[in-house]
C-alpha positions in Angstrom: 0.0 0.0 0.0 1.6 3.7 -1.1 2.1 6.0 1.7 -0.6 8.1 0.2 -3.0 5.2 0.3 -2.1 4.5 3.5 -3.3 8.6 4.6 -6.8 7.9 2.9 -7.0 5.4 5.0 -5.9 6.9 8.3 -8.5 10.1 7.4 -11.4 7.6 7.2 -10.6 5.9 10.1 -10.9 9.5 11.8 -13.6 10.5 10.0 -15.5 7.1 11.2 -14.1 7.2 14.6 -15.4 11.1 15.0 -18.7 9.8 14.1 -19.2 7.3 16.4 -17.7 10.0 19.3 -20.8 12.4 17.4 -23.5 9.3 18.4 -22.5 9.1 21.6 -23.5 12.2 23.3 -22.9 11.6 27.3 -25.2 14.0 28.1 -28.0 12.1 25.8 -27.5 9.3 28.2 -30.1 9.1 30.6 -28.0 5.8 32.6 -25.1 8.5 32.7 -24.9 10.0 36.4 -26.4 14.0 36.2 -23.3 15.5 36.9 -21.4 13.7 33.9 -24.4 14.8 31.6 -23.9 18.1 32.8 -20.3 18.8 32.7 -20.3 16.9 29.0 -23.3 19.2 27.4 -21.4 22.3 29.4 -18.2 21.5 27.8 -19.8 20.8 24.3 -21.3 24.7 24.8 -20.8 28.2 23.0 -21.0 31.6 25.6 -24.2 32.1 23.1 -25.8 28.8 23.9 -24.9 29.4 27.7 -26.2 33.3 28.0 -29.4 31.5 25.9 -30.2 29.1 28.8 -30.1 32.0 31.2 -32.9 34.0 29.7 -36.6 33.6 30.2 -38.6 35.5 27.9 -42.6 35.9 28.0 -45.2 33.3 25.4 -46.2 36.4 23.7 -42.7 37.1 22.4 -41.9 33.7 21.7 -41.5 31.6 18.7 -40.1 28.4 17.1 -37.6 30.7 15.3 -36.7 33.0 18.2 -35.8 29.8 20.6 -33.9 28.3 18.2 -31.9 31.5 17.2 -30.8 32.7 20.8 -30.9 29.3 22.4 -33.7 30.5 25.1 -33.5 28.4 28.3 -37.2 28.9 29.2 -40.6 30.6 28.5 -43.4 31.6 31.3 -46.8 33.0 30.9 -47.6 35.9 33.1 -50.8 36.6 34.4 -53.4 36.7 31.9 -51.5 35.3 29.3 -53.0 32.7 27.3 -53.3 30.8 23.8 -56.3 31.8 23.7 -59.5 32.8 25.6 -61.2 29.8 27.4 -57.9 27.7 26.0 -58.5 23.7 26.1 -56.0 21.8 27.2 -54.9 20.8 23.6 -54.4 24.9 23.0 -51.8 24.7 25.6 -50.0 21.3 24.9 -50.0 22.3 21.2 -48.5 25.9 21.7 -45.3 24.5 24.5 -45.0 21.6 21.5 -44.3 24.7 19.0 -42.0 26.4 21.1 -40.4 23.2 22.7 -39.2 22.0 18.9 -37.8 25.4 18.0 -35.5 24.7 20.9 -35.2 21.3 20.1 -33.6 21.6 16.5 -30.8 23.5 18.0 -27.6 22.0 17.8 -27.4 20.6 21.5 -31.2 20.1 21.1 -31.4 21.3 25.0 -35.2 21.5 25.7 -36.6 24.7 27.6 -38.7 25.3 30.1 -42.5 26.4 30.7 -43.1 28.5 33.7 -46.5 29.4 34.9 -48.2 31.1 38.1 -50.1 27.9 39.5 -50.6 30.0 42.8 -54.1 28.1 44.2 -54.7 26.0 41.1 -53.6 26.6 37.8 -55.3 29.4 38.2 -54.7 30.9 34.5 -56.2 27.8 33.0 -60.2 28.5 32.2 -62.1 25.3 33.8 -59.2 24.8 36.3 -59.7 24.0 40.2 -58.8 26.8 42.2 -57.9 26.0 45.4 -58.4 28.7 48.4 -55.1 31.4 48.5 -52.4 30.6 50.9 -54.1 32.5 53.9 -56.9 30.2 53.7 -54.7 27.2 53.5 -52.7 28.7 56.7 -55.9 28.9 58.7 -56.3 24.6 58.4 -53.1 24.3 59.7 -53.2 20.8 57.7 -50.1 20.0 56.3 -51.2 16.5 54.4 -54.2 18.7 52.9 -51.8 21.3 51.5 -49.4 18.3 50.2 -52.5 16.8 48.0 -53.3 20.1 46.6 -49.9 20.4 45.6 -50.4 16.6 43.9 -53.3 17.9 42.3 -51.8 20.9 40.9 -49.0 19.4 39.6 -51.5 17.6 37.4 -53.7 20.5 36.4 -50.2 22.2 35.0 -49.2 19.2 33.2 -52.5 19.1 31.9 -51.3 22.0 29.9 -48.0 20.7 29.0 -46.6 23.1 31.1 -43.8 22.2 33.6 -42.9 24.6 36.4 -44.8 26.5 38.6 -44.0 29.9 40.4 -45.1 28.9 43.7 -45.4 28.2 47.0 -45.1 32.1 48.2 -43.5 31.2 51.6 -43.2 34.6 52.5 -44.0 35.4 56.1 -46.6 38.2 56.0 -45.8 40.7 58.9 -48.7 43.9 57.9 -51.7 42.6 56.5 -51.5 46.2 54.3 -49.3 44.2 52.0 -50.8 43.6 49.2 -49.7 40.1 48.7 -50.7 39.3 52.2 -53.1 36.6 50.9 -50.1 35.1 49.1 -48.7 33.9 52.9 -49.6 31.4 55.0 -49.8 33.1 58.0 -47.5 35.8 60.3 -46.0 33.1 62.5 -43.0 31.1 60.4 -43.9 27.7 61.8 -47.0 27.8 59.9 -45.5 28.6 56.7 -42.6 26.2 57.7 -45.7 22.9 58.0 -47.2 24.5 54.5 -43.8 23.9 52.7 -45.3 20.2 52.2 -46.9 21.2 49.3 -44.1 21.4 47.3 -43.6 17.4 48.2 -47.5 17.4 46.3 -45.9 19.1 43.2 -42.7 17.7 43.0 -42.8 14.5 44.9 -41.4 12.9 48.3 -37.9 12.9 48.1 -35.7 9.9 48.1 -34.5 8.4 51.5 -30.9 10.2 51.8 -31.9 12.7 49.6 -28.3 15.3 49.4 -29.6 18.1 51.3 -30.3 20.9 48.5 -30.5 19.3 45.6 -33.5 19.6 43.4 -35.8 16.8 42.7 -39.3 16.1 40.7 -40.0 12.9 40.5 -41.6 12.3 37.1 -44.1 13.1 34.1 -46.8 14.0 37.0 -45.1 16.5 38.4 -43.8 19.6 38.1 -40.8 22.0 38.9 -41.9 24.6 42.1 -40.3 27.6 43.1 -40.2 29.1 46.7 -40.7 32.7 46.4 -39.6 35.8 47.6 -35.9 35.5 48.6 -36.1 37.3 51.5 -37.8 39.0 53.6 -41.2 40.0 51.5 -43.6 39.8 53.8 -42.0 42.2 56.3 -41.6 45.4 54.4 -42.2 48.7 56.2 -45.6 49.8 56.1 -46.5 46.2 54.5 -45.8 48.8 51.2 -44.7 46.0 48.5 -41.1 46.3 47.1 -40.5 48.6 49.8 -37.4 48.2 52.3 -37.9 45.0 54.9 -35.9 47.0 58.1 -34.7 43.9 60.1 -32.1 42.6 62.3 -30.0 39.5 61.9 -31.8 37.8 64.5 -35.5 38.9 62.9 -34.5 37.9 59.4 -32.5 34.4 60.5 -35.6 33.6 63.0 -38.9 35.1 61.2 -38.3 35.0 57.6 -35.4 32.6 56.9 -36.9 29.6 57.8 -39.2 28.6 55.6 -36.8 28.6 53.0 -34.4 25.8 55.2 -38.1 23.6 55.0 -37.9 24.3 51.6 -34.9 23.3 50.5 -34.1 20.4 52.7 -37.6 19.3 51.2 -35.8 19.3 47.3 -37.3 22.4 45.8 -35.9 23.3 42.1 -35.8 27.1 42.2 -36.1 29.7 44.2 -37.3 33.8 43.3 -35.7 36.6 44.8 -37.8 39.2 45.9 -38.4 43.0 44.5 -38.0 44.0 47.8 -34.8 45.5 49.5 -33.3 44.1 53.3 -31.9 47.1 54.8 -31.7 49.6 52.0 -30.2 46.7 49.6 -32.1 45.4 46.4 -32.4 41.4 47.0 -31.7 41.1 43.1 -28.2 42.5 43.8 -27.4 41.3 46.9 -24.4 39.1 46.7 -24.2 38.1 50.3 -27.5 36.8 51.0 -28.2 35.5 47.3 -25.0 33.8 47.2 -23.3 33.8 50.0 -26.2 32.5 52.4 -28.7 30.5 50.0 -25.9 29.2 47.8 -23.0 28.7 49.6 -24.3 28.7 53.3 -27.8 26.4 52.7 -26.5 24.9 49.8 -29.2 25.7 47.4 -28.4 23.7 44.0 -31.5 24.3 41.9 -31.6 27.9 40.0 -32.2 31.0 41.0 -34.6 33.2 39.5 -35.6 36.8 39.2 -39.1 38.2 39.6 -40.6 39.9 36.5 -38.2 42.6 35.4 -36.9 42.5 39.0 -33.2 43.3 37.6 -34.6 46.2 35.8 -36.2 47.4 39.3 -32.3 47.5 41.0 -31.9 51.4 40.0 -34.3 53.9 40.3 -36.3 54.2 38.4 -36.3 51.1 36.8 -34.1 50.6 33.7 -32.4 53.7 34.1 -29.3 52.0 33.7 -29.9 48.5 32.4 -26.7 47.3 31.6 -25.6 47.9 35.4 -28.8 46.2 36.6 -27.4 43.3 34.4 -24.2 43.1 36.1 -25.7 43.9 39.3 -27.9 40.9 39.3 -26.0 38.3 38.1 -22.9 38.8 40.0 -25.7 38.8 43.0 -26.1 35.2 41.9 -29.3 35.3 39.6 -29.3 32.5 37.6 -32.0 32.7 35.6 -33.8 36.5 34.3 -37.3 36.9 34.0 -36.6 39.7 31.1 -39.7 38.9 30.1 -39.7 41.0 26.7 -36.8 42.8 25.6 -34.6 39.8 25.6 -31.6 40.8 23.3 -31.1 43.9 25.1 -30.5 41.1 28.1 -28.6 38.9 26.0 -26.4 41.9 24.5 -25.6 43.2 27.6 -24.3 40.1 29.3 -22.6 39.3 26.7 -20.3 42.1 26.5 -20.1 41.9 30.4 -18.5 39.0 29.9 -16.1 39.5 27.2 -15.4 42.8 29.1 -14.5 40.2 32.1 -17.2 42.3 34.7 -19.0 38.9 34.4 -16.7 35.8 34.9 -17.7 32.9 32.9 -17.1 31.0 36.0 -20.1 32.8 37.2 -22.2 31.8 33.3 -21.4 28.3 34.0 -22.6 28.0 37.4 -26.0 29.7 36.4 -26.1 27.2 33.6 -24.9 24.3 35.9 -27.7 24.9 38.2 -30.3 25.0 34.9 -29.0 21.6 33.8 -29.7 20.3 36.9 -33.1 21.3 37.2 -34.0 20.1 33.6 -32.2 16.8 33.9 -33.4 16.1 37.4 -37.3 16.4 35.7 -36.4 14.1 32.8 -36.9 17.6 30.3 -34.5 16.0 28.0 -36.1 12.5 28.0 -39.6 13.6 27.7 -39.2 16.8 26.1 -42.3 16.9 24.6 -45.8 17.4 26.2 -48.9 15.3 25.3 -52.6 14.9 26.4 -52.5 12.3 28.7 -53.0 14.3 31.7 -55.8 16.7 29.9 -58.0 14.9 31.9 -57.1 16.3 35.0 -58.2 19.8 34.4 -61.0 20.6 37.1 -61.7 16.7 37.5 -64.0 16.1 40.4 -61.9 14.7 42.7 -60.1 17.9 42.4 -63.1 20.2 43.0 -63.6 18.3 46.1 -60.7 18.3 47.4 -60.9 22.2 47.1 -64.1 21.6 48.8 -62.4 20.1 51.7 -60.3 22.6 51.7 -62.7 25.6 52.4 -64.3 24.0 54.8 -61.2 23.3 57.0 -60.1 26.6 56.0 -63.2 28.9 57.8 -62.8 30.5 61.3 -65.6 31.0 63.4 -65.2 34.2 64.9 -68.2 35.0 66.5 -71.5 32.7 67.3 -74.6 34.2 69.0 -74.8 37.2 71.0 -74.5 35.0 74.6 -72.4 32.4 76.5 -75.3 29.9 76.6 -76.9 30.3 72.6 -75.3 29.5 69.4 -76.5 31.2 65.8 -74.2 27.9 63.9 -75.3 26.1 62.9 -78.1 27.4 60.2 -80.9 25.2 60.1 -81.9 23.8 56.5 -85.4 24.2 57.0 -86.8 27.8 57.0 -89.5 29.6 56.3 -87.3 31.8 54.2 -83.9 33.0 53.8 -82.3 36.4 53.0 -79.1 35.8 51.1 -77.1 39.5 50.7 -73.9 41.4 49.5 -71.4 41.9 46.7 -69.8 38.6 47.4 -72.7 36.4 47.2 -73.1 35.4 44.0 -69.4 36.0 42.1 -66.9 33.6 41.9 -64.6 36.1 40.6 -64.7 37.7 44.0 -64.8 34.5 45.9 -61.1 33.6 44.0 -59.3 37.0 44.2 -56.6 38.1 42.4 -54.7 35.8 40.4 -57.2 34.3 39.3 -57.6 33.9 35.2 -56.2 37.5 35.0 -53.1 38.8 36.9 -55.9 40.9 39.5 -58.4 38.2 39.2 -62.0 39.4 38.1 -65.6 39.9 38.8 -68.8 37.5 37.9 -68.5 34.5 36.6 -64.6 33.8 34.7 -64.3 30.3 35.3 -66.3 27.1 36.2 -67.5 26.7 39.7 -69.7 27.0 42.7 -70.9 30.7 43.9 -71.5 31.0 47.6 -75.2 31.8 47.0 -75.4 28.3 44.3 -74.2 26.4 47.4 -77.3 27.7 49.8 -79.8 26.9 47.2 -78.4 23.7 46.5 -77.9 22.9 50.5 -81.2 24.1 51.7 -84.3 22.1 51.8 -86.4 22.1 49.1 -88.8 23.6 50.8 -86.8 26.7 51.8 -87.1 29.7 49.7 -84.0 31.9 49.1 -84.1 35.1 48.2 -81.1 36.8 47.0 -81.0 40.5 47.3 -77.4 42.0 46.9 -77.7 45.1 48.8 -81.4 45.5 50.0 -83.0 48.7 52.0 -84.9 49.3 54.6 -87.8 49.1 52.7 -87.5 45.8 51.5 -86.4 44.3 54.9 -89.3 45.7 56.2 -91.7 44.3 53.5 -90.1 40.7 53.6 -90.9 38.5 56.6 -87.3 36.5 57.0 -86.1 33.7 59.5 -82.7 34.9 58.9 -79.8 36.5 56.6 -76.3 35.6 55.4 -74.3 38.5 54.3 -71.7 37.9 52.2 -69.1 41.0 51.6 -65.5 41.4 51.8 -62.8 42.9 49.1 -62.2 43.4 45.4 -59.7 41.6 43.6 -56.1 42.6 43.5 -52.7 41.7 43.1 -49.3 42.9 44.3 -48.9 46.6 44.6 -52.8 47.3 43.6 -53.5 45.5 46.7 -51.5 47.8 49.2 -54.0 49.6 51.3 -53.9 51.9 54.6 -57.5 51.5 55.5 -58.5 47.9 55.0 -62.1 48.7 54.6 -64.9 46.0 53.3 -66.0 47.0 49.6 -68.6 49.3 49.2 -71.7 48.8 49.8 -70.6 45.9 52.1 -70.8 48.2 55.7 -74.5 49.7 54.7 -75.7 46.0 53.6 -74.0 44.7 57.4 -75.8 47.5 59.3 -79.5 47.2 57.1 -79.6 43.8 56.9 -78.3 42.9 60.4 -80.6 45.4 62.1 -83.8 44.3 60.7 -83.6 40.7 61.0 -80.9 37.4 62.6 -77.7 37.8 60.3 -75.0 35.5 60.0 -72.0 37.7 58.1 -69.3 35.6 55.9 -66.1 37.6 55.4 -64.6 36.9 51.9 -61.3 38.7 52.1 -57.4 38.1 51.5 -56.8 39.5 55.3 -58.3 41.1 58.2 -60.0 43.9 57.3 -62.1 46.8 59.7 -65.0 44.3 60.9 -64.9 45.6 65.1 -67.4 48.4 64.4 -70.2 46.0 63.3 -69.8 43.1 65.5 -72.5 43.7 67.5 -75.0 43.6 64.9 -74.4 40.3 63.6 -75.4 36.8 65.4 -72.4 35.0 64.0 -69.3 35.9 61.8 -66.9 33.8 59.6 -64.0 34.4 57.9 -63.9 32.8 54.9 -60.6 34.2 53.2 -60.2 33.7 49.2 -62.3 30.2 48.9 -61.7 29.9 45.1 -64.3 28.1 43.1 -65.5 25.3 45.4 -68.0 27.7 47.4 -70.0 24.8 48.5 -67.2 24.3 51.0 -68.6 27.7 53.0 -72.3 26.3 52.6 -71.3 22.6 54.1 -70.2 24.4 57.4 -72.7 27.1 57.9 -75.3 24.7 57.8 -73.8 21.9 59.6 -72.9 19.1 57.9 -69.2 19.9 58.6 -68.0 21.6 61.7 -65.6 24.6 62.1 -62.1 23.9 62.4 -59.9 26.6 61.3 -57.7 28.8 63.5 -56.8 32.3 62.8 -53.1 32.4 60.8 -53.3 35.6 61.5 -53.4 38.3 64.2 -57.5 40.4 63.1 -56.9 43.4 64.7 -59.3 46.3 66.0 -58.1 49.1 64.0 -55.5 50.1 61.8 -53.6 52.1 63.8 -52.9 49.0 65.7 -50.8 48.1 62.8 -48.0 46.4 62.3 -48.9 43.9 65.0 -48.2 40.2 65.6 -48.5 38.5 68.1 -45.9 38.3 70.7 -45.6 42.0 70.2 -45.8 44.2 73.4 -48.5 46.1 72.1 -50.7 43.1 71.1 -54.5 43.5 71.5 -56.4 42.2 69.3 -60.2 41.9 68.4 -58.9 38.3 67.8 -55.7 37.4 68.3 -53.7 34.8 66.3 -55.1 30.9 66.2 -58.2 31.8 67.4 -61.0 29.8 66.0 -64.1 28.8 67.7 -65.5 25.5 67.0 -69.9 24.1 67.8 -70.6 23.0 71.2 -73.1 20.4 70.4 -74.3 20.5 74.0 -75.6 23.9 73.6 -79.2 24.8 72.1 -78.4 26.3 68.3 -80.7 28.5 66.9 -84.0 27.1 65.0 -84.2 29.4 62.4 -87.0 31.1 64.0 -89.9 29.6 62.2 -88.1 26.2 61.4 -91.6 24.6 61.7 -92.4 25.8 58.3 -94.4 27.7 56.4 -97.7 29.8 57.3 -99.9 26.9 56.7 -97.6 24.8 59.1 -98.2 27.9 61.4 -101.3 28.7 61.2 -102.0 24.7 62.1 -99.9 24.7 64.9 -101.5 28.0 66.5 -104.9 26.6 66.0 -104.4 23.2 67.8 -102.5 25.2 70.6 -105.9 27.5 71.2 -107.9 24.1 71.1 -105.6 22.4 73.4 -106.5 25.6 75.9 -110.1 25.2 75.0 -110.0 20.9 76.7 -107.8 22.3 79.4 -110.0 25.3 80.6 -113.3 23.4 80.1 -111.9 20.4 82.2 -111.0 23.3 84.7 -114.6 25.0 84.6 -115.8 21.0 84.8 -113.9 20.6 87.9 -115.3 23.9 89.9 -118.6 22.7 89.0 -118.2 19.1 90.3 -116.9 20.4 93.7 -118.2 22.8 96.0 -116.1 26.1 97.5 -116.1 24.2 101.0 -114.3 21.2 99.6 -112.0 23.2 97.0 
């Protein structure tokens, strides 16, 4: 054989053996530990295709082409935004496919990922379950309850294709003038510490000898969560959100820290840092607490991620100096940016912060370290692809009553009859009519708050479910008229002949910074329908409400009170309780104070008083006499009977008296 025979030869044998090293991908190898997959597809990466995974950019911007051209790590859907109007479950699946292959036919093929805010429900989703908000769940103190809902939501999201959520909020709400107040569990840490079980429900129970940190979601069923706000939220001044959290080591380390230990020793993916700044410092760019305490001191390993345009939100005002707010965040430690639109200013900009060397590529490759992990962990690049197997799920009924259960455990019974020895609770089923008032009544957008369909939730009817006032009707006797009157007068109390009243008021929706208030009032007309409806005849009042809110000046017009928080879309749960089939379990999660001035107040606080303080809750005594609905014999007819055979009855008894005085003389009487 020549020499240049033998060359030819040589070069094939190079070309073939190339080939075969092409085929075998390491970090296509599912029986390959995760840290081998991750340092081969690292290694096998351009700065392009790294920056690429760190970017999260919003469905409305997305396409095929753009996640193939800049590589994009993931795609969420903010509040409100859908495929479509009323979407069906093939919408969604179809729309992540489209978006999923565009990443797909990259060169590494490395799939992205779908976030969505699933924060009681995938709440979004038309036709989904919502579940009661956080402060509802906080008031069962049920940790196993709050673990199922997480189960079920993880398969309400994949119902959708979709495969991370933006939840649990663990923050620890300190001022219920926060507007994300609802959003907590409750003020005390412990609480929210027990309620970290739900992301077992959406992710899955961890292995035995789990490595304390490391992410884990167990399968096709579940999804990726993400405990949100790192830190400190829930305890900024004023409860203004975003605003400056003024705290201690000692408050931080023992009031809002812990959760966040629950949380990660329980295998959560990712974690959000908070708008909000500790001490006059912006959590997106604080290196100490980002880094040096939740990745180096708890060991996070999942990603970290920014809140929507939270980077932009580091100077003041936002984006006045983006490029800075870049640098500022990922040095910080932010893994993963929430741009949401203007993605290739992002990608520009930390680009040339790293060729400039303000941005070490030791610092890109541990952002898209902690990515891989997360996306490998789930089996993202084994089952890339979403498909309708789990459309199903959406709203199923074991679902709704599950969020059923979970409003019923979730009420407090703050007040029951107007002395020691009578109780208005239960309502009796039987009546001879019922008075059903107030804004909250009859709209399930009210009933499920903000987040809810839309970003600040709605009014009337935006999804399927159960209205307060359709679980009455439907829990009444069939015998029992109800009347429904949203905000009657005085006139037409007077005119109506009622055995009693529920009133059901409370607040608007809201979300976030819309929700901040000073005064904490009931919605209008909500006071004038308490005071005319409770004055005229027996009222029960249902609060529907994402706090406390001013209640103590019309106490002592009702018979009974409930807090009801944000039930969502199961309102039959309120309906089982008031009228006894269930009884009252829930406790207070949080302080309900007198007036506002009182505020901040928690309790432990020298200052603490209360119009009821923290974990109150009362329960029935069944050994004392309820009330009988007043006329619970009937109706007229059934009246008008029973008054007729009382006079006759007094007719026998007086003439055997007038018998007797005849039949004995006065000397013997």
């Amino acid at each position: 054989m020549t020499s240049s025979n033998t060359s030819w030869v040589c070069l094939l044998l190079l070309c073939f053996a190339s080939m075969g090293d092409a085929e075998y991908m390491k970090y296509k190898d599912p029986k390959q530990p995760i840290n081998t997959r991750i340092n081969d597809l690292i290694g096998r990466m351009t700065l392009a295709e790294k920056i690429g995974q760190m970017t999260q950019i919003e469905r409305q911007v997305a396409s095929p082409d753009v996640m193939k051209k800049y590589f994009i790590g993931s795609i969420l859907s903010g509040g409100g935004s859908v495929p479509a109007p009323q979407a069906s479950p093939s919408i969604w699946v179809n729309m992540v496919n489209e978006f999923q292959k565009g990443s797909l036919s990259t060169r590494l093929g490395i799939p992205m990922i779908y976030g969505i805010d699933a924060v009681h429900g995938n709440n979004n989703v038309y036709n989904a379950t919502l579940f009661p908000h956080n402060i509802g769940l906080g008031a069962t103190r049920d940790p196993d309850l709050v673990k199922r809902i997480g189960e079920a939501t993880a398969l309400e999201v994949r119902a959708t294709g979709i495969q991370y959520t933006f939840a649990p909020c663990i923050a620890v709400c300190r001022d219920p003038r926060w507007g994300r107040c609802y959003e907590s569990y409750s003020e005390d840490h412990t609480v929210v510490q027990q309620m970290t079980d739900i992301i077992l429900g959406l992710q899955g129970e961890i292995p035995v000898n789990h490595t304390k940190g490391v992410p884990y979601v167990a399968g096709k069923d579940k999804v990726a969560a993400c405990a949100k706000h790192f830190v400190g939220d829930g305890g900024t001044h004023n409860g203004i959100n975003e605003n400056n959290t003024i705290v201690d080591q000692h408050g931080l380390l023992s009031i809002h820290m812990p959760p966040y230990y629950d949380s990660i020793i329980k295998g959560v993916a990712t974690i959000m840092v908070s708008y909000s700044s500790l001490n006059g410092v912006k959590m997106h760019a604080n290196h100490d607490l980002v880094t040096g305490y939740l990745k180096s001191k708890l060991h996070f390993r999942g990603f970290v991620i920014s809140d929507w345009l939270g980077i932009d939100r580091i100077t003041s005002p936002p984006g006045a100096n983006y490029t800075y707010s870049v640098q500022a965040g990922i040095n910080a430690g932010i893994d993963m940016v929430m741009v949401p639109y203007n993605y290739t200013d992002y990608i520009d900009d930390l680009t040339s912060l790293v060729h400039k060397g303000i941005v070490n590529m030791s610092r890109i490759d541990d952002a898209v370290r902690r990515i891989l992990r997360v996306k490998f962990t789930m089996g993202l690049f084994e089952n890339p692809l979403a498909d309708l197997s789990f459309a199903d799920q959406l709203g199923k009924k074991e679902h709704r009553e599950l969020a059923r259960e979970a409003v019923r455990k979730s009420l407090v019974l703050l007040k029951n009859g107007n002395s020691p020895n009578q109780q208005f609770l239960p309502l009796p089923k039987k009546a001879r009519r019922i008075l059903v008032a107030g804004s909250h009544a009859s709209n399930l957008g009210y009933q499920c708050g903000g987040w809810s369909i839309q970003w600040m939730g709605g009014s009337g009817d935006i999804t399927t479910g159960t209205t307060i006032l359709d679980a009455i009707n439907s829990t009444v006797a069939d015998s029992t008229p109800v009347v429904y009157s949203e905000n009657p007068d005085d006139s037409f109390m007077k005119h109506n002949d009622f055995s009693f009243a529920i009133v059901v008021v409370g607040e608007a929706p809201y979300s976030e910074t819309v929700g901040d208030s000073t005064d904490l009032t009931i919605l209008d007309p909500g006071p004038d329908t308490i005071r005319t409806v409770c004055s005229a005849v027996k009222c029960a009042v249902v609060i529907v409400s994402g706090r406390p809110v001013v209640i103590e000046p019309y106490v002592p017009l009702m018979e009974a009170l409930v807090a009801a928080w944000l039930p969502g879309t199961e309102g039959q749960g309120v309906a089982d309780v008031l009228f006894g089939d269930y009884g009252f379990t829930g406790k207070l999660p949080r302080t309900w104070f007198k007036s506002v001035d009182q505020l901040p107040m928690n309790v432990g606080d020298p200052h603490y008083d209360p119009l009821y303080p923290y974990g109150f809750g009362l329960t029935i005594n069944s050994s004392l006499p309820g009330f009988s609905g007043v006329d619970s014999l009937g109706d007229a007819k059934q009246r008008v009977i029973y008054v007729l055979l009382c006079c006759l009855l007094s007719l026998v008894l007086i003439n055997d008296l007038v018998v007797g005085v005849l039949q004995y003389p006065p000397a013997v009487l």
